[in-house]
C-alpha positions as CSV (number, residue, x, y, z in Angstrom):
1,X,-114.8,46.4,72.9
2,X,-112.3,48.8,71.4
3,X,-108.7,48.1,72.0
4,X,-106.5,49.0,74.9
5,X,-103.8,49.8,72.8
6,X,-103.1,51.4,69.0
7,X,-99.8,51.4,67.5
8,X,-99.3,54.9,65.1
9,X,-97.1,54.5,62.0
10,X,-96.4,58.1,60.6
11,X,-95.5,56.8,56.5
12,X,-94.1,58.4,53.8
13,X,-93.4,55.9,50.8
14,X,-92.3,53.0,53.1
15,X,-94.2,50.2,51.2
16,X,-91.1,47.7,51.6
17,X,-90.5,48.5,55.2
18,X,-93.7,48.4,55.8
19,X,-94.0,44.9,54.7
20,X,-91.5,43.9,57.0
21,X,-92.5,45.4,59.5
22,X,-96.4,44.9,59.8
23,X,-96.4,41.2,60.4
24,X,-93.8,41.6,63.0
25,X,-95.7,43.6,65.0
26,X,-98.9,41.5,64.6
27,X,-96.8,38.9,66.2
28,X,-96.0,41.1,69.3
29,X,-99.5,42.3,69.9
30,X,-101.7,40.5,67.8
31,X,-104.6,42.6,70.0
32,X,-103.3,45.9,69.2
33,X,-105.0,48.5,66.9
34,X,-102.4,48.9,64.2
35,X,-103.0,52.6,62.5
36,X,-100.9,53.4,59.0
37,X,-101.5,57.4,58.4
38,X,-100.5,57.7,55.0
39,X,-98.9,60.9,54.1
40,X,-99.7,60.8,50.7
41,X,-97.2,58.2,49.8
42,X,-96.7,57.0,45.6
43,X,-95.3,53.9,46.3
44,X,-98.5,51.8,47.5
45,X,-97.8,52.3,51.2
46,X,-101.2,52.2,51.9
47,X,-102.3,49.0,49.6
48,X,-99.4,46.9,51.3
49,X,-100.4,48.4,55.1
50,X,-104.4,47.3,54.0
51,X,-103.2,44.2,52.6
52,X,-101.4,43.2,55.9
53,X,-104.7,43.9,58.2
54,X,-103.3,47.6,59.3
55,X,-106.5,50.4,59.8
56,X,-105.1,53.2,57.2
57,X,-105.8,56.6,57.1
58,X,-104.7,58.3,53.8
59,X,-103.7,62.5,53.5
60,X,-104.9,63.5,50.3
61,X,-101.6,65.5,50.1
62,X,-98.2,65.6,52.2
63,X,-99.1,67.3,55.3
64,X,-95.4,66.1,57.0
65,X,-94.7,63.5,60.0
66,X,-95.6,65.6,62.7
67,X,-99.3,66.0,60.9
68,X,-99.6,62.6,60.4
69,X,-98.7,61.6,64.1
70,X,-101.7,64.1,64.8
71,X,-104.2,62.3,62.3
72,X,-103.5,58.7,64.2
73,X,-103.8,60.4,67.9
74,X,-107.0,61.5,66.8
75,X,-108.2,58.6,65.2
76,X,-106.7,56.0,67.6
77,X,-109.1,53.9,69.6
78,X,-106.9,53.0,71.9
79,X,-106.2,54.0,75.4
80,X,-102.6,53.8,75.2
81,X,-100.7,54.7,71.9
82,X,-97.7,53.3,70.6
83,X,-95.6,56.0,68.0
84,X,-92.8,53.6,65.8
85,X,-91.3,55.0,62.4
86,X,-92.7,53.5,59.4
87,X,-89.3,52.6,58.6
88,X,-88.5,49.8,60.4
89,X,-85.4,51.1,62.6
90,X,-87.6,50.0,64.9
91,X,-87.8,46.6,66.4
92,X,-91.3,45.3,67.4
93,X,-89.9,43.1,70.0
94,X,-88.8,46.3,72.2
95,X,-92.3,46.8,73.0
96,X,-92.9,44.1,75.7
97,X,-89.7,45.8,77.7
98,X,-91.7,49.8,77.1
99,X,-95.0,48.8,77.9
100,X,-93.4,46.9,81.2
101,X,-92.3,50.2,82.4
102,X,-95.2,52.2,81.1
103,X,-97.6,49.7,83.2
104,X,-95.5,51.1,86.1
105,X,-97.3,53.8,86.4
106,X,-95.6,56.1,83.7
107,X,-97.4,58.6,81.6
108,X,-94.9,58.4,78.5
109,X,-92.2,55.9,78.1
110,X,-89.2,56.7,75.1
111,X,-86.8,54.3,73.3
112,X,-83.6,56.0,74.0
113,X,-81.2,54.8,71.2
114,X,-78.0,53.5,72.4
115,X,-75.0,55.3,71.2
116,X,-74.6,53.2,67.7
117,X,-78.0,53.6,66.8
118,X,-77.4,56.7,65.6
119,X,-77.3,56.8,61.3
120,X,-74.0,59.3,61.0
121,X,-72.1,61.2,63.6
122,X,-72.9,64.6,62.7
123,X,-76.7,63.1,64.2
124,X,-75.5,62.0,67.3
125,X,-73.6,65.3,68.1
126,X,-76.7,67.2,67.1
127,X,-78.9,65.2,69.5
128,X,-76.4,65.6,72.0
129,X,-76.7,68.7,72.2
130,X,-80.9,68.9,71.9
131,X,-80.2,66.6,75.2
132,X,-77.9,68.6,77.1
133,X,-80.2,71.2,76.9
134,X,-83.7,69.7,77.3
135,X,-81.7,68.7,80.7
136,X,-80.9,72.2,81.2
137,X,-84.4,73.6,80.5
138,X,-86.0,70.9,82.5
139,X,-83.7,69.8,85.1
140,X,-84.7,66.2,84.3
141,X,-82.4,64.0,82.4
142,X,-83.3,63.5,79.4
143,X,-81.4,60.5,77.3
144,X,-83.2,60.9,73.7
145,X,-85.0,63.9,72.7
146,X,-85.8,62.9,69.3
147,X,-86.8,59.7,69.6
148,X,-89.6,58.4,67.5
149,X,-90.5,55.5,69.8
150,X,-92.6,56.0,72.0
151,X,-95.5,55.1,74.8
152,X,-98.3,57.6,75.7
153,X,-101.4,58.0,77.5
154,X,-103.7,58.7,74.6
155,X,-105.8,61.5,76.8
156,X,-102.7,63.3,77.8
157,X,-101.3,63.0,74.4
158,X,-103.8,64.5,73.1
159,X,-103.9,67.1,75.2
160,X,-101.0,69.1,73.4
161,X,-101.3,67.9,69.7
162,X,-102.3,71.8,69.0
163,X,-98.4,72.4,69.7
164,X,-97.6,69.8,68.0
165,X,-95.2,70.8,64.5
166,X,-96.3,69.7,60.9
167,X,-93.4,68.2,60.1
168,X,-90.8,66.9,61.5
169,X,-89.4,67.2,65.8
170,X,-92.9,66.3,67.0
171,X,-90.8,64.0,70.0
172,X,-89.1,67.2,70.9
173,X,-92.3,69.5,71.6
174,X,-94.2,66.2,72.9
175,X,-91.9,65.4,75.5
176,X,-90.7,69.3,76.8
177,X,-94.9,69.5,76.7
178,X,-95.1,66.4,79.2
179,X,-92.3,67.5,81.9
180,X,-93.7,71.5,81.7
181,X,-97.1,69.5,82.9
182,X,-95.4,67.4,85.4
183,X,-96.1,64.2,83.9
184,X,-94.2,61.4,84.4
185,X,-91.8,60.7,81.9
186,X,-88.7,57.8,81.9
187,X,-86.3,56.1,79.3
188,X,-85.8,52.6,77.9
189,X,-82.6,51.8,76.2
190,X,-82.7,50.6,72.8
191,X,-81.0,49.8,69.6
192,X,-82.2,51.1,66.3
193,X,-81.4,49.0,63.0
194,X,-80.6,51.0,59.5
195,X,-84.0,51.9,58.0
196,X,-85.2,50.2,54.8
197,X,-85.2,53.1,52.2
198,X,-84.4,56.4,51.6
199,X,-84.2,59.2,54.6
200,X,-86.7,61.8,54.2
201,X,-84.4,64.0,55.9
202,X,-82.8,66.7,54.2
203,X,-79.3,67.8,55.6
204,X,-79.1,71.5,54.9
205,X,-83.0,72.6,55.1
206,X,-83.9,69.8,58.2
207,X,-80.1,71.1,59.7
208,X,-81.4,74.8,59.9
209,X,-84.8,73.5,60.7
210,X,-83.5,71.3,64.2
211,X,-81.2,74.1,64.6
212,X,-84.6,76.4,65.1
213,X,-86.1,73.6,67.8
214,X,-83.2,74.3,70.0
215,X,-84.5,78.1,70.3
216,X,-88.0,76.6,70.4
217,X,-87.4,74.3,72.7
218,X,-86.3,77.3,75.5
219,X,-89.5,79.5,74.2
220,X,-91.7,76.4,74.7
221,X,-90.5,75.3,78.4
222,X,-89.3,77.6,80.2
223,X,-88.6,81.0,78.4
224,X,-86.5,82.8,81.3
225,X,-83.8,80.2,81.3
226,X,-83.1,81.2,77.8
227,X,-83.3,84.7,78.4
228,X,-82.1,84.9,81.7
229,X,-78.5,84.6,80.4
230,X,-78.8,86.3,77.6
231,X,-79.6,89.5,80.1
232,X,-77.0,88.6,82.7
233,X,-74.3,88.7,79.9
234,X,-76.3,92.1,78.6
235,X,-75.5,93.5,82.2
236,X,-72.4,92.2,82.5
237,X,-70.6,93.7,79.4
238,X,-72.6,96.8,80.2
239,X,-70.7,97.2,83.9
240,X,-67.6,96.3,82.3
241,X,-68.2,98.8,79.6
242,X,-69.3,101.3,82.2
243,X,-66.3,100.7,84.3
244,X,-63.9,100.8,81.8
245,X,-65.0,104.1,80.4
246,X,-64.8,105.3,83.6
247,X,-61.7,104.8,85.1
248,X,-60.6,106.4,81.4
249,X,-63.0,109.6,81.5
250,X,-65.3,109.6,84.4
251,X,-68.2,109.5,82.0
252,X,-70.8,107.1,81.4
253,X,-71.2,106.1,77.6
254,X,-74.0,106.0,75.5
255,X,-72.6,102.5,74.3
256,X,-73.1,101.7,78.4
257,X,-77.0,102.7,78.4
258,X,-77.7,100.4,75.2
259,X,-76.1,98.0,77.1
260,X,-78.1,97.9,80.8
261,X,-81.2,98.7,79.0
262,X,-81.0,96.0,76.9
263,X,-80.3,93.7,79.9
264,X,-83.7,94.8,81.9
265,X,-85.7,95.0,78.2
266,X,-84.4,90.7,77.2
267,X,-85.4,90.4,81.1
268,X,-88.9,91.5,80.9
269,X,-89.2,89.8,77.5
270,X,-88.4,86.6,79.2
271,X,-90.7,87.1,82.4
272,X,-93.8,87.7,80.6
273,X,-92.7,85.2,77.9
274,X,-92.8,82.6,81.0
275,X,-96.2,84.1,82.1
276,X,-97.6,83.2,78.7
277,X,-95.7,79.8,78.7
278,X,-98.1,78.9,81.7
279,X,-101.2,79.8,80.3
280,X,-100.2,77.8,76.9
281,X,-99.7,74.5,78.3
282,X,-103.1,73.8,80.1
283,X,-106.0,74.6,77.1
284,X,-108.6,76.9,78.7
285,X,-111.4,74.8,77.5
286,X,-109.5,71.3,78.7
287,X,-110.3,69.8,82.1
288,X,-107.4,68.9,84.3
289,X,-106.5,65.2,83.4
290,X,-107.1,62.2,85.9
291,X,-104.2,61.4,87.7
292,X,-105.9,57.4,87.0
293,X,-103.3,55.6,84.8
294,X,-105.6,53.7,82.3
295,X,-104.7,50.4,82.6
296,X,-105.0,50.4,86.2
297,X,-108.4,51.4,86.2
């Protein structure tokens, strides 16, 4: 009998973490499928995950943590997956609390880092902001868009892995993807610990890169709340323009034209943007998923 539930560990050259935090999992949910995707590591990541009784699945080159979260979905067994950093930030024994709620009746259920969990300040602000306006695209509340713990339903999951990113901000396009399908999404405080080893992050490239996912994030939900004000501010300045001009020369500038028609063209942009948004997140070849929570059935 396959398992209910697989736990995915994205890794990239986290042999001593993952030594610490294998067995602690296996003590948590000594049932679970426990699946290492090995993104080509040098530092035998996937000897130690094979040594401690973890299924591994090796890239025979670095692919990125977004591709490697795509590997486990597809290979996972289970019904329910479980995403945790290879880096042990993550503690084993917040499971219990996330599959409680998830066994509620939820469709995804994310760790939400309390406010010291973050690993520098400049972080926090930034996902501050990627939550202020994942709240404003969505009109949900969302506490931790970037989270990398998290509970899915493996056949709604996998329903969205082709939007899914290479590398890294896979949390951010998996969880706009759930609320644009009305799934049912909540939050579960947590506390993250320092991770063991060195941050694959870089500052400047990953910076410009998160910076991008806030743009995305609009284009990928709902396109004509991003470009809805963007053509309201268009119009505005136009009419201001226009009036201005006017009261000095009666005339209407060419500056004012630019203006307005730039406000109706960003309009219609948007509007068929949020046409094609609707067709994007429902695969024409995928059958509407079974409103059946799995673990109920």
């Amino acid at each position: 009998m396959p398992p209910q539930i697989s736990i995915i560990l994205p890794c990239r050259n986290e042999a001593a973490a993952l030594q610490a935090l294998l067995p602690l999992i296996r003590q948590v949910l000594p049932e679970a499928e426990v699946l290492v995707v090995d993104d080509a590591s040098t530092d035998g990541s996937a000897q130690i995950a094979a040594a401690q009784g973890a299924r591994c699945i090796r890239h025979p080159y670095q692919k990125g943590n977004g591709a490697a979260i795509k590997t486990g979905a597809r290979a996972a067994s289970g019904e329910t997956l479980i995403f945790m950093d290879a880096d042990a930030q993550h503690d084993p024994a917040d499971l219990p609390r996330l599959l409680e709620r998830y066994r509620q009746g939820f469709d995804m259920v994310v760790g939400a880092r309390r406010a010291g969990s973050q690993a520098s300040l400049a972080r926090g602000l930034a996902n501050r902001l990627y939550n202020r306006l994942a709240s404003y695209m969505t009109g949900q509340r969302i506490e931790d868009l970037t989270s990398g713990l998290r509970i899915a339903r493996a056949d709604l999951f996998r329903e969205f892995i082709y939007l899914l990113p290479n590398h890294f901000s896979y949390p951010t396009t998996i969880t706009m993807a759930f609320f644009r399908a009305g799934y049912h999404v909540t939050y579960v405080p947590i506390t993250a610990a320092k991770r063991i080893g060195k941050s694959h992050l870089r500052p400047l490239q990953d910076g410009l890169r998160f910076l991008l996912i806030i743009f995305k994030i609009g284009t990928l939900y709902s396109p004509l709340k991003l470009f809805l004000p963007v053509s309201i501010l268009f119009f505005l300045l136009g009419s201001g323009y226009w009036a201005y001009t006017y009261s000095l020369s009666a005339r209407l500038s060419i500056m004012t034209v630019f203006m307005l028609t730039t406000a109706v063209v960003v309009f219609l942009i948007g509007l068929v943007s949020e046409q094609i948004t609707q067709l994007m997140y429902r695969p024409a070849d995928s059958p509407p998923a079974s409103n059946t929570h799995p673990e109920r059935r």
